[in-house]
PDB file as gemmi writes it, atoms N, CA and C in Angstrom:
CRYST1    1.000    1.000    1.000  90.00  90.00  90.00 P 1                      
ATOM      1  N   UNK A   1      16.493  -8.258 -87.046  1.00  0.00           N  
ATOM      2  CA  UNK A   1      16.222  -9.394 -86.198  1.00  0.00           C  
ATOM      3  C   UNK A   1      17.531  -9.933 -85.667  1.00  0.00           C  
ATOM      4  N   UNK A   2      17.394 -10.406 -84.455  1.00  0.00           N  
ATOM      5  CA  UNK A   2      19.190 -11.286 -83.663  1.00  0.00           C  
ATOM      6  C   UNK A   2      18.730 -12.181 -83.376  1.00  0.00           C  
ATOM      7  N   UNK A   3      19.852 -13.486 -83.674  1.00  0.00           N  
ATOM      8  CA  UNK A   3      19.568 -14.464 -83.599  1.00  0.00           C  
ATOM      9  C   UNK A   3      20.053 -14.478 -82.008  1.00  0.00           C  
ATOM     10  N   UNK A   4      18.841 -15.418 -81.360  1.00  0.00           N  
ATOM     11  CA  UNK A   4      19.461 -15.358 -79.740  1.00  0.00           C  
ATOM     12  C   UNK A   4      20.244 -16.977 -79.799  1.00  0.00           C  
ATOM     13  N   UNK A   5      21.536 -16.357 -80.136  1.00  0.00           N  
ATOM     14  CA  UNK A   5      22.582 -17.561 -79.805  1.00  0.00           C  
ATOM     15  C   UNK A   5      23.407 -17.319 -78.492  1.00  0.00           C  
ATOM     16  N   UNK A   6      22.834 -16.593 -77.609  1.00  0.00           N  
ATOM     17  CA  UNK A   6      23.558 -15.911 -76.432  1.00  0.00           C  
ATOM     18  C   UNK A   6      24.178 -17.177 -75.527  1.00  0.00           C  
ATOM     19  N   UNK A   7      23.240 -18.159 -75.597  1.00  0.00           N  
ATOM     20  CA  UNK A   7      23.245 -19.611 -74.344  1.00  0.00           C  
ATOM     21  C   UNK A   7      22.611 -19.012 -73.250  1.00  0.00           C  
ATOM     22  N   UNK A   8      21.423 -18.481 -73.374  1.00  0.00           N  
ATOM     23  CA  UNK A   8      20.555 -17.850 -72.164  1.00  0.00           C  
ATOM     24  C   UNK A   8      19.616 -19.394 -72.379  1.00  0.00           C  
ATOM     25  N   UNK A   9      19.641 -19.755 -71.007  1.00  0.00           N  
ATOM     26  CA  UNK A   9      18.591 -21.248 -70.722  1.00  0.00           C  
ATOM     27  C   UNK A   9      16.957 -20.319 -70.630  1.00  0.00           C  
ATOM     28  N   UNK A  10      16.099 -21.519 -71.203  1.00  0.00           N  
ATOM     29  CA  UNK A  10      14.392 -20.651 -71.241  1.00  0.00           C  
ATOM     30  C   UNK A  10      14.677 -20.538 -69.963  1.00  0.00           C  
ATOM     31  N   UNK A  11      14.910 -20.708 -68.726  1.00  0.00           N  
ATOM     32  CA  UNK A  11      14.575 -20.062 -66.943  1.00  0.00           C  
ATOM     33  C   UNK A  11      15.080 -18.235 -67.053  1.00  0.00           C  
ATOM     34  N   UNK A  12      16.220 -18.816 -67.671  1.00  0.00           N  
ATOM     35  CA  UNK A  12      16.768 -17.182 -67.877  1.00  0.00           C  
ATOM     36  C   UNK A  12      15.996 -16.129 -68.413  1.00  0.00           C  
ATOM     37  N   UNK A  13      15.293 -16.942 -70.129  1.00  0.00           N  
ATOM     38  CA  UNK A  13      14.647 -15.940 -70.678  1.00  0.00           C  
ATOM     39  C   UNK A  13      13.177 -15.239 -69.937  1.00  0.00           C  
ATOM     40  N   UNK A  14      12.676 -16.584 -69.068  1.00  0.00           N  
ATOM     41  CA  UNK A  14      11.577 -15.976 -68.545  1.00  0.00           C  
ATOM     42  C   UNK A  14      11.534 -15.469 -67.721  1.00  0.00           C  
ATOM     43  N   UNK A  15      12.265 -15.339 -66.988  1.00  0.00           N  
ATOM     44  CA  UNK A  15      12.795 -14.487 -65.386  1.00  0.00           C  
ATOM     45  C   UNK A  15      13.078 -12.909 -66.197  1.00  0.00           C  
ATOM     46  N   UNK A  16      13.366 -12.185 -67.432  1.00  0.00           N  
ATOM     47  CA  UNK A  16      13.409 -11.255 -68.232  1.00  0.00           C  
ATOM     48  C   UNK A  16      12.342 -10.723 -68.609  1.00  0.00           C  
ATOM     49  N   UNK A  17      11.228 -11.524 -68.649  1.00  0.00           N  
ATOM     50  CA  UNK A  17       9.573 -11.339 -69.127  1.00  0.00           C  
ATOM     51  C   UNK A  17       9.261 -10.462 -68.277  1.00  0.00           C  
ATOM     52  N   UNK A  18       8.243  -9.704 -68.598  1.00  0.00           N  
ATOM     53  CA  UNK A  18       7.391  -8.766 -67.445  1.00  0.00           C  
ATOM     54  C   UNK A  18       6.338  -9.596 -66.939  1.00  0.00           C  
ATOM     55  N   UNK A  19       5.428 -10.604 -67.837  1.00  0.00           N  
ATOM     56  CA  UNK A  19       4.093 -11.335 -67.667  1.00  0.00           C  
ATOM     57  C   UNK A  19       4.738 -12.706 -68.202  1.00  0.00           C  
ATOM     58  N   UNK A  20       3.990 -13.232 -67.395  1.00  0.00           N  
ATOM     59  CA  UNK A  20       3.874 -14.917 -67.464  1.00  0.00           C  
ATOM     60  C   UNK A  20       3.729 -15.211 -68.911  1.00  0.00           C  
ATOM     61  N   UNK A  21       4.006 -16.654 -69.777  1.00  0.00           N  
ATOM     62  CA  UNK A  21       3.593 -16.618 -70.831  1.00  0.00           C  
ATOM     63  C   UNK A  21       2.362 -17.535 -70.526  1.00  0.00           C  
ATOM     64  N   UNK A  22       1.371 -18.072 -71.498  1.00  0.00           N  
ATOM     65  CA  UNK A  22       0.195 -19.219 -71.349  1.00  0.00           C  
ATOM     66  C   UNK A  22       0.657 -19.648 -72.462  1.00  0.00           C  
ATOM     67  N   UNK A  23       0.371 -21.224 -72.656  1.00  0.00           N  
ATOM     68  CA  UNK A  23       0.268 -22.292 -73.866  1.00  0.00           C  
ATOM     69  C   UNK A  23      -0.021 -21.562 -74.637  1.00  0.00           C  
ATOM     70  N   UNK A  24      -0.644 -21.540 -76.180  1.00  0.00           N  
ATOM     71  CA  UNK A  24      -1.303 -20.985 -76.826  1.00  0.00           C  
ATOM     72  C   UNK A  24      -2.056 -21.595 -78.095  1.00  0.00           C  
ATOM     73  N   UNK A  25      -0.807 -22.578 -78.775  1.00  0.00           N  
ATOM     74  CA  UNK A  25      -0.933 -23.035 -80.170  1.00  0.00           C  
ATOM     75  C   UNK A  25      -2.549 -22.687 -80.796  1.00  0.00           C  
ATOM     76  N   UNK A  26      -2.169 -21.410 -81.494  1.00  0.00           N  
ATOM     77  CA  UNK A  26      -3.414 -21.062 -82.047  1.00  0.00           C  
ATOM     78  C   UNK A  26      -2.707 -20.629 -83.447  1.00  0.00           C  
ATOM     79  N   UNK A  27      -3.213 -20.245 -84.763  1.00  0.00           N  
ATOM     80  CA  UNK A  27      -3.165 -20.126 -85.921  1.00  0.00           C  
ATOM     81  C   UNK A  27      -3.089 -18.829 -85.844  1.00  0.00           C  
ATOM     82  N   UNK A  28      -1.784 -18.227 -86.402  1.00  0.00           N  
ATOM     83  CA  UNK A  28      -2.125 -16.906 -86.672  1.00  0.00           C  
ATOM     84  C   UNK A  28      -1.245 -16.138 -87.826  1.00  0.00           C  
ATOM     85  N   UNK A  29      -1.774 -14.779 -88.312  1.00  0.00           N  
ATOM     86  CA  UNK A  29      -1.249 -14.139 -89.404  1.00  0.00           C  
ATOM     87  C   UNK A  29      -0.145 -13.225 -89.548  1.00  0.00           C  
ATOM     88  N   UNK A  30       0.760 -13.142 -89.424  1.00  0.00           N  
ATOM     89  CA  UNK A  30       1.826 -11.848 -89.720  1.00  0.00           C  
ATOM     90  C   UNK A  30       1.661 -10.983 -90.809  1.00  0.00           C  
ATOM     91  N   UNK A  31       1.410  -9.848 -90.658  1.00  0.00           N  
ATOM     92  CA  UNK A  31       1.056  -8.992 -91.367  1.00  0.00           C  
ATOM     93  C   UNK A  31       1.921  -7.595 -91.666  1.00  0.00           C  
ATOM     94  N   UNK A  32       2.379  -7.534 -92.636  1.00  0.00           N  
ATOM     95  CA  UNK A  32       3.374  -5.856 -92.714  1.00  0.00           C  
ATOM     96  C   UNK A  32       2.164  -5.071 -92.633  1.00  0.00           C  
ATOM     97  N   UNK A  33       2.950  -4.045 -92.250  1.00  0.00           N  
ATOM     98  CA  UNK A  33       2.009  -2.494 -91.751  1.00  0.00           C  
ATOM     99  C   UNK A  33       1.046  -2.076 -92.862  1.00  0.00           C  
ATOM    100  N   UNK A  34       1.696  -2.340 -94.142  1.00  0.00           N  
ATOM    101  CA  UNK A  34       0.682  -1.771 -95.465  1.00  0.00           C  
ATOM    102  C   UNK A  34       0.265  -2.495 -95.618  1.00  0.00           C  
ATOM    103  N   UNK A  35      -0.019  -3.794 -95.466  1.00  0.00           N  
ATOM    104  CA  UNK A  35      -1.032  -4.849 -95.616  1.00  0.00           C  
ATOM    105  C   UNK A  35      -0.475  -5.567 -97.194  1.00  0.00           C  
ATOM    106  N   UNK A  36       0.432  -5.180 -97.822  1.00  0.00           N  
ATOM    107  CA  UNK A  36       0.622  -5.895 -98.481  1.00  0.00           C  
ATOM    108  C   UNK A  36       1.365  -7.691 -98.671  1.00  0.00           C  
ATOM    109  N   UNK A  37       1.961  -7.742 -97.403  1.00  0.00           N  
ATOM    110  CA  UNK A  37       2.226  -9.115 -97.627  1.00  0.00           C  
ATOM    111  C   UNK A  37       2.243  -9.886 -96.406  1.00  0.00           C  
ATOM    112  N   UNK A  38       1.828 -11.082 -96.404  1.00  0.00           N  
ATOM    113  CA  UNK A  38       1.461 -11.837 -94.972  1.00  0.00           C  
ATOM    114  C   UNK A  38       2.752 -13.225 -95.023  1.00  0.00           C  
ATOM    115  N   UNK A  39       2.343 -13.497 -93.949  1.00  0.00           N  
ATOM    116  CA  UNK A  39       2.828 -14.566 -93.754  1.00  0.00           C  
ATOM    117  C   UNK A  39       2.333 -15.887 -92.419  1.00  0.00           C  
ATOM    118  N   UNK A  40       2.197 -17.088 -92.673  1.00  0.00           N  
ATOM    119  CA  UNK A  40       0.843 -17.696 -91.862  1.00  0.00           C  
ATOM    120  C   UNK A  40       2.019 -18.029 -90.659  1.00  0.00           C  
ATOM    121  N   UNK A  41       1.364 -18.397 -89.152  1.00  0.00           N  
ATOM    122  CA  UNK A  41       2.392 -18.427 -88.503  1.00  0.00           C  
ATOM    123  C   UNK A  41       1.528 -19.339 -87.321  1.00  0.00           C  
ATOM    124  N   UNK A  42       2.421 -20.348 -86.480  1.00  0.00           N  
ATOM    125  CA  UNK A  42       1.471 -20.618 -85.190  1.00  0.00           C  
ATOM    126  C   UNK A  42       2.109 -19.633 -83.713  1.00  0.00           C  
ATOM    127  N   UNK A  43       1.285 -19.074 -83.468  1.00  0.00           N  
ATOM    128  CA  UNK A  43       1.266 -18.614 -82.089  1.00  0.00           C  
ATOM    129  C   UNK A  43       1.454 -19.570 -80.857  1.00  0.00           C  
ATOM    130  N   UNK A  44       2.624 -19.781 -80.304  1.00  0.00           N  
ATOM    131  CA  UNK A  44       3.136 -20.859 -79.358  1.00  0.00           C  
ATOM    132  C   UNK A  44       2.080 -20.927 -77.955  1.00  0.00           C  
ATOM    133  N   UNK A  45       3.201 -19.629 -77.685  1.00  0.00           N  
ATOM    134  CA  UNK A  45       2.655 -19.413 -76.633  1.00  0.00           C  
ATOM    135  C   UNK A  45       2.015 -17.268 -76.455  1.00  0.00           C  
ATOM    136  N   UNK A  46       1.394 -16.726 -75.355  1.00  0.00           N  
ATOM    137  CA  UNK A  46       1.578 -15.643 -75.673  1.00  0.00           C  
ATOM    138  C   UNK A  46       1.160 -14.839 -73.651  1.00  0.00           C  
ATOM    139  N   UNK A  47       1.162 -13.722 -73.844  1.00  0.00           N  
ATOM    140  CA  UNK A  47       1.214 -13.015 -72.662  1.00  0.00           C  
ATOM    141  C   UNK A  47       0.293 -11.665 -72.922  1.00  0.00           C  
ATOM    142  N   UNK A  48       0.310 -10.667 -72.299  1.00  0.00           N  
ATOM    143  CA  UNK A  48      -0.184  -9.800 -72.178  1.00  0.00           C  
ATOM    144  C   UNK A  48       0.973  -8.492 -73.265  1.00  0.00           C  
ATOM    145  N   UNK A  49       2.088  -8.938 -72.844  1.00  0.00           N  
ATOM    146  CA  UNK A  49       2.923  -7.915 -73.605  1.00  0.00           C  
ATOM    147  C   UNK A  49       3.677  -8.952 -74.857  1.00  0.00           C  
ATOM    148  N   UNK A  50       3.376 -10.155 -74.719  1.00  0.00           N  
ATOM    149  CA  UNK A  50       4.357 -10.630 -76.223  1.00  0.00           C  
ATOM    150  C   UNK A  50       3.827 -11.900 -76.507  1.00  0.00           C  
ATOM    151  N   UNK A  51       4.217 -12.501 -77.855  1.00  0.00           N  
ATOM    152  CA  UNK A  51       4.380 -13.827 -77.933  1.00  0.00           C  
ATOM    153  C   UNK A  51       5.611 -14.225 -78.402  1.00  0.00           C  
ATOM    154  N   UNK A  52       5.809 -15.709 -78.366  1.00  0.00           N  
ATOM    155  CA  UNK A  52       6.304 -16.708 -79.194  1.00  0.00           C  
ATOM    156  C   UNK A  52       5.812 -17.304 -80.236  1.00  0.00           C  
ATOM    157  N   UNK A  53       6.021 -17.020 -81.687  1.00  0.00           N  
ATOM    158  CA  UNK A  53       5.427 -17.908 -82.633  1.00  0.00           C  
ATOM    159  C   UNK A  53       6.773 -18.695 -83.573  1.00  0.00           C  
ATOM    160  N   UNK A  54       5.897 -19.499 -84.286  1.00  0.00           N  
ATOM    161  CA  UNK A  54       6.710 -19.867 -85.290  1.00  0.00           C  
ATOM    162  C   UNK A  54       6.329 -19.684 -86.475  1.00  0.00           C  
ATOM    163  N   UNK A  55       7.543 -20.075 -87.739  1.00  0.00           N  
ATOM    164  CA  UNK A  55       7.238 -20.460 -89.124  1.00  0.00           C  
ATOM    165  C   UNK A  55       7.602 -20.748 -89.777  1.00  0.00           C  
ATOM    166  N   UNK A  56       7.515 -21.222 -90.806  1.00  0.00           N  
ATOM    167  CA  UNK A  56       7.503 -22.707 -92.135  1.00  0.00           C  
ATOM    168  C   UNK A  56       9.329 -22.219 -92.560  1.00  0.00           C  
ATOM    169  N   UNK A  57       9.870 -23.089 -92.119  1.00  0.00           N  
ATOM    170  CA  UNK A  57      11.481 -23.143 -92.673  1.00  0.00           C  
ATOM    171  C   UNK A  57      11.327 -22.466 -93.987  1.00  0.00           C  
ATOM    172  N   UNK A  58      11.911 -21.024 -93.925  1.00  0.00           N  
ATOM    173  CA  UNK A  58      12.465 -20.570 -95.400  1.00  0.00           C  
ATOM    174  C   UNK A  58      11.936 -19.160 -95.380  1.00  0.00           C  
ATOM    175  N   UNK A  59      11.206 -18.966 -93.980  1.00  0.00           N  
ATOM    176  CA  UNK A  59      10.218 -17.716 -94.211  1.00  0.00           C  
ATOM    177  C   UNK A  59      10.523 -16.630 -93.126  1.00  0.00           C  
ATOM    178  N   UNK A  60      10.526 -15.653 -93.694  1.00  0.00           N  
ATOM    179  CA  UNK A  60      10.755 -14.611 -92.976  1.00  0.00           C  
ATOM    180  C   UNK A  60       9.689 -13.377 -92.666  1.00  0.00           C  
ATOM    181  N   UNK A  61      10.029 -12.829 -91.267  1.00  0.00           N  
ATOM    182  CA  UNK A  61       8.555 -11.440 -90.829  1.00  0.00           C  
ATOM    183  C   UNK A  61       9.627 -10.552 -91.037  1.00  0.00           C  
ATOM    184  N   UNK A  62       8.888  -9.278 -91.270  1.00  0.00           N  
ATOM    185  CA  UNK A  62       9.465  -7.780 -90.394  1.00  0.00           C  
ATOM    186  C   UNK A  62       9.983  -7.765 -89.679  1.00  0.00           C  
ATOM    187  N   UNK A  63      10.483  -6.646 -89.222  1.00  0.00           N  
ATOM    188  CA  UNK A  63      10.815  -6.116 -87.871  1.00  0.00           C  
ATOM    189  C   UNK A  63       9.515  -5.785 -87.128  1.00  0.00           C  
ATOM    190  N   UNK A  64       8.956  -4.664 -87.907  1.00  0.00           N  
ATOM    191  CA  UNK A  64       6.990  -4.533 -87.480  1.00  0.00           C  
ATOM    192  C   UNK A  64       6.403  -4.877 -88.118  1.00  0.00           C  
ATOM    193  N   UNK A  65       5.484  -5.463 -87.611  1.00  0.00           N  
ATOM    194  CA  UNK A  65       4.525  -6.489 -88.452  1.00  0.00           C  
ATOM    195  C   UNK A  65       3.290  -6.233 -87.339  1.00  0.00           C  
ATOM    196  N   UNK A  66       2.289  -6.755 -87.931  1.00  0.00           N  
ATOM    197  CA  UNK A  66       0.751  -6.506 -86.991  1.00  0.00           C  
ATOM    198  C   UNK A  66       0.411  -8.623 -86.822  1.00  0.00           C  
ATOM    199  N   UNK A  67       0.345  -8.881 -85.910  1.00  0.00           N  
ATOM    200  CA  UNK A  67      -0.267 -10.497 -85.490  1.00  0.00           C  
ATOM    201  C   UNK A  67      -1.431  -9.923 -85.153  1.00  0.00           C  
ATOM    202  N   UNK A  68      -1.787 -11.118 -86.212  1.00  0.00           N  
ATOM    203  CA  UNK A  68      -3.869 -11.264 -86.123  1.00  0.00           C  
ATOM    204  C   UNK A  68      -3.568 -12.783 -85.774  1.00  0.00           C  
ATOM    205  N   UNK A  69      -4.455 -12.934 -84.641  1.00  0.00           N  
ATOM    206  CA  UNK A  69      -4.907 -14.269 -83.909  1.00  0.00           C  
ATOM    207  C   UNK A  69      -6.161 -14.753 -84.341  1.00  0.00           C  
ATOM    208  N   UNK A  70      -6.307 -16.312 -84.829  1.00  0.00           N  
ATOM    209  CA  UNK A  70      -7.457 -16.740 -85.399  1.00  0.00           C  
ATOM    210  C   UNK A  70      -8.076 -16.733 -84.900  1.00  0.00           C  
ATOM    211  N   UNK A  71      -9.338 -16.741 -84.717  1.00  0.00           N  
ATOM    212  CA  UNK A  71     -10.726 -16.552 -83.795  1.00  0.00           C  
ATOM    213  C   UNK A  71     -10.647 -15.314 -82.911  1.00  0.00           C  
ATOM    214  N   UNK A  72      -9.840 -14.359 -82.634  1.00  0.00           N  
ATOM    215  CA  UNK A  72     -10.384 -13.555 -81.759  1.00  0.00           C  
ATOM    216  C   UNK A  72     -10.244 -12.381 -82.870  1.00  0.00           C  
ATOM    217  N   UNK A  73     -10.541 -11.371 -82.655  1.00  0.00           N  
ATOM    218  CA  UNK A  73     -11.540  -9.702 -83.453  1.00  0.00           C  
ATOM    219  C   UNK A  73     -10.298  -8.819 -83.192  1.00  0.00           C  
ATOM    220  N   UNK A  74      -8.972  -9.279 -82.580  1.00  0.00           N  
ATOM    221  CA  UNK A  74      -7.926  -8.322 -82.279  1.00  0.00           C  
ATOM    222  C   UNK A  74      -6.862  -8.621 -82.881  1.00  0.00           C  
ATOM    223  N   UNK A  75      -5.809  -7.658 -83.238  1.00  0.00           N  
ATOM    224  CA  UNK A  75      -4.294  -7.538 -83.991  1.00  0.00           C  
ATOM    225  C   UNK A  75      -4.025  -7.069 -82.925  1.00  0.00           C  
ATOM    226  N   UNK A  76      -2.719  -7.485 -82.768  1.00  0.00           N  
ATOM    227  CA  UNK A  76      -1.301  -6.337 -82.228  1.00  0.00           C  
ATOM    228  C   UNK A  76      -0.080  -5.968 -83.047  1.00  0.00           C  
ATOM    229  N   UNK A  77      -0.015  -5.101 -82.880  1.00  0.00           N  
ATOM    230  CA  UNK A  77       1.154  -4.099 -83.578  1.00  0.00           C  
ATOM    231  C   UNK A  77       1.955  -4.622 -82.546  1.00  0.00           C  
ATOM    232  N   UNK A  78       3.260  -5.128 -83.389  1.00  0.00           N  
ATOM    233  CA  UNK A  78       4.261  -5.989 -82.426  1.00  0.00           C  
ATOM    234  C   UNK A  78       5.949  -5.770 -83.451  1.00  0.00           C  
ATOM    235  N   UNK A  79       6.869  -5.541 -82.808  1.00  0.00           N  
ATOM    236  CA  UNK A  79       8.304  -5.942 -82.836  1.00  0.00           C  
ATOM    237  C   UNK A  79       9.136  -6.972 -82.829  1.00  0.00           C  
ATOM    238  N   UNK A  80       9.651  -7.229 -83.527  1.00  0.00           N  
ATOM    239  CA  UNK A  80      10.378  -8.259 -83.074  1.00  0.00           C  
ATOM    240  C   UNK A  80      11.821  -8.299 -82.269  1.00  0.00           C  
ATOM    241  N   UNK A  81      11.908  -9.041 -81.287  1.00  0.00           N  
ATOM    242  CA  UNK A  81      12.886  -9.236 -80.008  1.00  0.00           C  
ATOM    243  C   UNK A  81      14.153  -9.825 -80.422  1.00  0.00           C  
ATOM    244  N   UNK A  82      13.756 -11.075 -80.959  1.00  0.00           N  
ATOM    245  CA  UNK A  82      14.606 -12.009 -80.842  1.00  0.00           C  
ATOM    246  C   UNK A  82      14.043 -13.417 -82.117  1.00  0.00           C  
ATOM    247  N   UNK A  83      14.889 -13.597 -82.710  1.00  0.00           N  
ATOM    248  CA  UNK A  83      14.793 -15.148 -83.296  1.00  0.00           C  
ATOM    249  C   UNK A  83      15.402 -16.549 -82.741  1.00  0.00           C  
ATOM    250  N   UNK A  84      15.367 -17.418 -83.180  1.00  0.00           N  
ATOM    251  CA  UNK A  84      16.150 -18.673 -82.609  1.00  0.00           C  
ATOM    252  C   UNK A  84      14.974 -19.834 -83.622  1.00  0.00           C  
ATOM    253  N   UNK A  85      16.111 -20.430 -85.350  1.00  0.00           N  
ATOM    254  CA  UNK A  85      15.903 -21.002 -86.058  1.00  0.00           C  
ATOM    255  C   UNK A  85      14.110 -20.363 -86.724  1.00  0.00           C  
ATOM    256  N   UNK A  86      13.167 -21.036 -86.464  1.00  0.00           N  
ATOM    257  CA  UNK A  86      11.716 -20.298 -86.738  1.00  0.00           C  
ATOM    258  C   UNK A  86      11.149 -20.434 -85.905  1.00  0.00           C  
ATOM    259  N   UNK A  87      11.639 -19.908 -84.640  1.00  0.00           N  
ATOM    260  CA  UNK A  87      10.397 -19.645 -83.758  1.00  0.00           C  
ATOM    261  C   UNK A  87      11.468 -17.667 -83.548  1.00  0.00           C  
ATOM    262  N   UNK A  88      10.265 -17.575 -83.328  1.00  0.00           N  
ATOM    263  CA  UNK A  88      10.273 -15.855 -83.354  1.00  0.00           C  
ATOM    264  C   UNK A  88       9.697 -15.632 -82.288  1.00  0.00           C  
ATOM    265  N   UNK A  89      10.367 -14.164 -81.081  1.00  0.00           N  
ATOM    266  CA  UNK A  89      10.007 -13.888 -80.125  1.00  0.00           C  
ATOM    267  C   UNK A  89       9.104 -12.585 -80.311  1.00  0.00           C  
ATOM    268  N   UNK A  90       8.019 -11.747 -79.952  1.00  0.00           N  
ATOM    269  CA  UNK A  90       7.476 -10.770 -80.462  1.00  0.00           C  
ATOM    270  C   UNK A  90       7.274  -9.757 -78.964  1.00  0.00           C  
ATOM    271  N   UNK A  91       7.639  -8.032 -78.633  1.00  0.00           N  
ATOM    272  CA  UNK A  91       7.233  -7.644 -78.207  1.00  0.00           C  
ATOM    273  C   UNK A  91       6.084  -6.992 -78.759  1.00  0.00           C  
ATOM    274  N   UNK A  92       4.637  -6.549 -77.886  1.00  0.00           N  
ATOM    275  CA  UNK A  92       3.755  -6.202 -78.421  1.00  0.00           C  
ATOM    276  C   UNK A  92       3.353  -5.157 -78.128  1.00  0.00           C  
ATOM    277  N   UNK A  93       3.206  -3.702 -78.903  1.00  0.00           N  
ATOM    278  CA  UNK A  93       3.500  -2.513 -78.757  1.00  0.00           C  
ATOM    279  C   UNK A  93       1.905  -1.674 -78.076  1.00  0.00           C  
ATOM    280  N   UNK A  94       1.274  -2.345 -79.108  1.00  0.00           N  
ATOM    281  CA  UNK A  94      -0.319  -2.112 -78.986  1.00  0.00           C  
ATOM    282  C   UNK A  94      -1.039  -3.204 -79.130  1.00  0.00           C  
ATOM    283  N   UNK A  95      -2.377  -2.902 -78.734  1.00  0.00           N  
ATOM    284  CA  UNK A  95      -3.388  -4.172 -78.898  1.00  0.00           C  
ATOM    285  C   UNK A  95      -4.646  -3.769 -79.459  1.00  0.00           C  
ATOM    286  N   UNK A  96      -4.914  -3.996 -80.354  1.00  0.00           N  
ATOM    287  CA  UNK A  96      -5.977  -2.990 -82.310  1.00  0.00           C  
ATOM    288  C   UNK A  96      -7.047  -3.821 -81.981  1.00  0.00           C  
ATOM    289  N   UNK A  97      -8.709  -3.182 -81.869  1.00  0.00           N  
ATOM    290  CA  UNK A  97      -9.430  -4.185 -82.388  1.00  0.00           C  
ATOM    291  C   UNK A  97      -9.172  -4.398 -83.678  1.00  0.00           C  
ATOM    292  N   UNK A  98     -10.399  -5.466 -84.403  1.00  0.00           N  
ATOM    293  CA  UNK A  98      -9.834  -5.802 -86.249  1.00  0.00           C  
ATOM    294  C   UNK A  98     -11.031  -4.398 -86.287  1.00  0.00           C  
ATOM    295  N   UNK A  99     -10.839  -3.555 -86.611  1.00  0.00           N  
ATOM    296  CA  UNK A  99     -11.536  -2.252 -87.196  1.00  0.00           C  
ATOM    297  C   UNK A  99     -10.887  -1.651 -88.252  1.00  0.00           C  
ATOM    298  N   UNK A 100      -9.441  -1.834 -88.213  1.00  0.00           N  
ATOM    299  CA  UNK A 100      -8.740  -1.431 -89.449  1.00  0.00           C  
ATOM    300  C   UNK A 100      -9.116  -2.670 -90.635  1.00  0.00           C  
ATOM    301  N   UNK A 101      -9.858  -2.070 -91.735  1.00  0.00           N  
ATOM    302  CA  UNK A 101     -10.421  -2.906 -92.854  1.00  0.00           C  
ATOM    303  C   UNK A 101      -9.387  -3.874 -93.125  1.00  0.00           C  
ATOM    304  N   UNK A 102      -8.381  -3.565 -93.677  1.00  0.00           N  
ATOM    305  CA  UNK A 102      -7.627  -4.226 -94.605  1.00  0.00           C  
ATOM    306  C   UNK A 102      -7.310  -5.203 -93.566  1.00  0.00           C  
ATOM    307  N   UNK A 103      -7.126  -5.229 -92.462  1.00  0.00           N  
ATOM    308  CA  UNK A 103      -6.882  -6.258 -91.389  1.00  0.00           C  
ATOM    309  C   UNK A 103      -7.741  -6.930 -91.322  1.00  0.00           C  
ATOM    310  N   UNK A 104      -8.577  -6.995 -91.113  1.00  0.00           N  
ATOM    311  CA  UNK A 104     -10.341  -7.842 -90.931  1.00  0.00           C  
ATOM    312  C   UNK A 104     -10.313  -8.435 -92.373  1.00  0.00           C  
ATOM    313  N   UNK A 105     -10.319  -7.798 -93.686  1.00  0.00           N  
ATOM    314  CA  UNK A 105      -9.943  -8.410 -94.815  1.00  0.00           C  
ATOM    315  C   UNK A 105      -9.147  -9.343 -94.945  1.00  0.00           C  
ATOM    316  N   UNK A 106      -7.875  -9.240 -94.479  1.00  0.00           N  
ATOM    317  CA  UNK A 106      -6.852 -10.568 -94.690  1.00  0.00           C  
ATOM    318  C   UNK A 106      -7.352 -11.262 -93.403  1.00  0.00           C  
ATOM    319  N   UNK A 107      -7.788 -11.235 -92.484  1.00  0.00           N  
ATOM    320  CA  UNK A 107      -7.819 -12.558 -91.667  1.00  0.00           C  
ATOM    321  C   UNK A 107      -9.271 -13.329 -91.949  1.00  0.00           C  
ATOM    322  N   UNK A 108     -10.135 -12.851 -92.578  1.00  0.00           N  
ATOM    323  CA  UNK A 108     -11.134 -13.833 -93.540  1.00  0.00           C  
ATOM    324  C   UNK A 108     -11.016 -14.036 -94.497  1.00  0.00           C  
ATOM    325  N   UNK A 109     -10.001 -13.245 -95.661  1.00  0.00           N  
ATOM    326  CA  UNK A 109      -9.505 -14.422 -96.714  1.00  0.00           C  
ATOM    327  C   UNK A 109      -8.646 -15.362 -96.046  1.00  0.00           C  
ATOM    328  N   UNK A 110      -7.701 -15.379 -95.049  1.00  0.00           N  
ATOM    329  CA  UNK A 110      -6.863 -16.621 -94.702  1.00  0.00           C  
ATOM    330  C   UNK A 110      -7.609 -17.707 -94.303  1.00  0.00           C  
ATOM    331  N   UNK A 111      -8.638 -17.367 -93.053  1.00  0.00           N  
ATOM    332  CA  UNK A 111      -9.503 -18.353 -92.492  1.00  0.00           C  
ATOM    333  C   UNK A 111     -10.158 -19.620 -93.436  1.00  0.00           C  
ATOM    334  N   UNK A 112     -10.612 -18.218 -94.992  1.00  0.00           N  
ATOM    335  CA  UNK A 112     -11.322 -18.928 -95.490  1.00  0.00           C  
ATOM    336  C   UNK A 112     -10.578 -20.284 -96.735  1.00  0.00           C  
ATOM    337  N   UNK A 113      -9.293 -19.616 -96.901  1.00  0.00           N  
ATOM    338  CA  UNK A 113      -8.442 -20.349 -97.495  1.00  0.00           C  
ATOM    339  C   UNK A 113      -8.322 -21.881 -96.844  1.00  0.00           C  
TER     340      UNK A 113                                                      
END                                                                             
């Protein structure tokens, strides 16, 4: 992960984007590839190819990690870009329905937590 201490202003960073971002603040899960360990996260904002999320001072994702979004039936297999303090930038490689079990598994134990 790099910390983006470059002094790139957000006009800069988004003029770099391929797709627009939208609002988002929705609840969502970070997930390592083997499903063994998560981490809860809010989804800022997001796009067609990435998001912005954040998380809880002290906590750290992958490099690849899978984001499951609360309420919708889909993961993406996503990278990470860029950090700056806990908000985390994510490119998104693929877009999964939840059909992979163990995925559909952790995002209804979290929900239900």
């Amino acid at each position: 992960m790099s910390e983006s201490g470059d002094g790139k202003d957000s006009a800069a960073a988004a003029a770099e984007r391929r797709r627009p971002r939208k609002r988002a603040q929705l609840r969502g899960l970070a997930v390592l590839h083997d499903g063994t360990g998560t981490v809860d996260c809010r989804i800022e904002d997001v796009s067609e190819t990435g998001a912005r999320i954040s998380v809880n001072k002290g906590r750290a994702i992958p490099q690849n990690l899978y984001l499951i979004v609360a309420g919708k039936e889909t993961a993406h297999d996503a990278i990470v870009v860029w950090t700056k303090g806990q908000e985390i930038g994510l490119n998104f490689v693929k877009t999964l329905q939840l059909e992979m079990q163990f995925l559909r598994r952790l995002k209804l134990e979290r929900l239900r937590s």
